[in-house]
N, C-alpha and C positions, 0 to 999 in steps of 0.2 A: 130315335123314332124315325122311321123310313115311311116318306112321304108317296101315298098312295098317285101311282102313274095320270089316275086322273084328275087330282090337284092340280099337277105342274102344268105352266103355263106351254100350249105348244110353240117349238121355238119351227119360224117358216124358215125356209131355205130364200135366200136374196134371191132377187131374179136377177136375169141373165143380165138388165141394164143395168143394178143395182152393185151386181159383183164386180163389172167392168171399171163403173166410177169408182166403187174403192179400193182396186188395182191401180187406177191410175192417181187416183189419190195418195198411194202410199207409194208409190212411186216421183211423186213430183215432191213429198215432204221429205224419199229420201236425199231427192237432190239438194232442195233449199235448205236440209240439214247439213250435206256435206260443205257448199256453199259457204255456210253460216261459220262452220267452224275452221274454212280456207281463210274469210275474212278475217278472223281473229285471231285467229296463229299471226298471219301478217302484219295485223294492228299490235301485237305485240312482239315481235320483229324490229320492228319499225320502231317502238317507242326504242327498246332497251338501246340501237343504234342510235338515235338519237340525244338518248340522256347520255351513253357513251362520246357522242361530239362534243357535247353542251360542256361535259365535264373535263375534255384535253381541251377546247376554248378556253374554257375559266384559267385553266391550271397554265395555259400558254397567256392570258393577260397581264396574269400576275407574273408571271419571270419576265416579261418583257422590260425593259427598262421605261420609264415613264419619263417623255418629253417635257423641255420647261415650255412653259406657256409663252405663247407669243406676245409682243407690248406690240400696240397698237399703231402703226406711222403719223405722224402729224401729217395733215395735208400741207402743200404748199398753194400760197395763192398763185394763182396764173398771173403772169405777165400781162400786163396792161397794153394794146398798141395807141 
């Protein structure tokens, strides 16, 4: 069924201040979108290097050879003048 032209609602044309803001609207979302996903590549950059350190630390703990504990000095009393 094709809807008679004078049903449909008339669609206006933006005006001139209307088109400008949402030029610059979709300009400024595609930057904080590019942004957005600059951020997060590097947040996940960042982790994968870091669970990489965390994981030769551990692995270099454990092959280190492990010190004996130290015993305590007895103090000495001082010298009396």
């Amino acid at each position: 069924m094709k809807l008679n032209p004078e049903s449909e609602p008339i669609k206006k044309a933006p005006s001139r201040m209307e088109a400008k803001n949402e030029q610059t609207t979709k300009a400024a979302r595609l930057i904080i979108d590019g942004e957005l996903s600059k951020r997060v590549a590097k947040t996940e950059r960042l982790r994968a290097m870091r669970l990489a350190q965390e994981a030769v630390d551990a692995a270099a703990a454990e092959a280190a050879p492990k010190k004996p504990a130290k015993t305590p000095r007895k103090k000495v009393a001082a010298a009396k003048a």
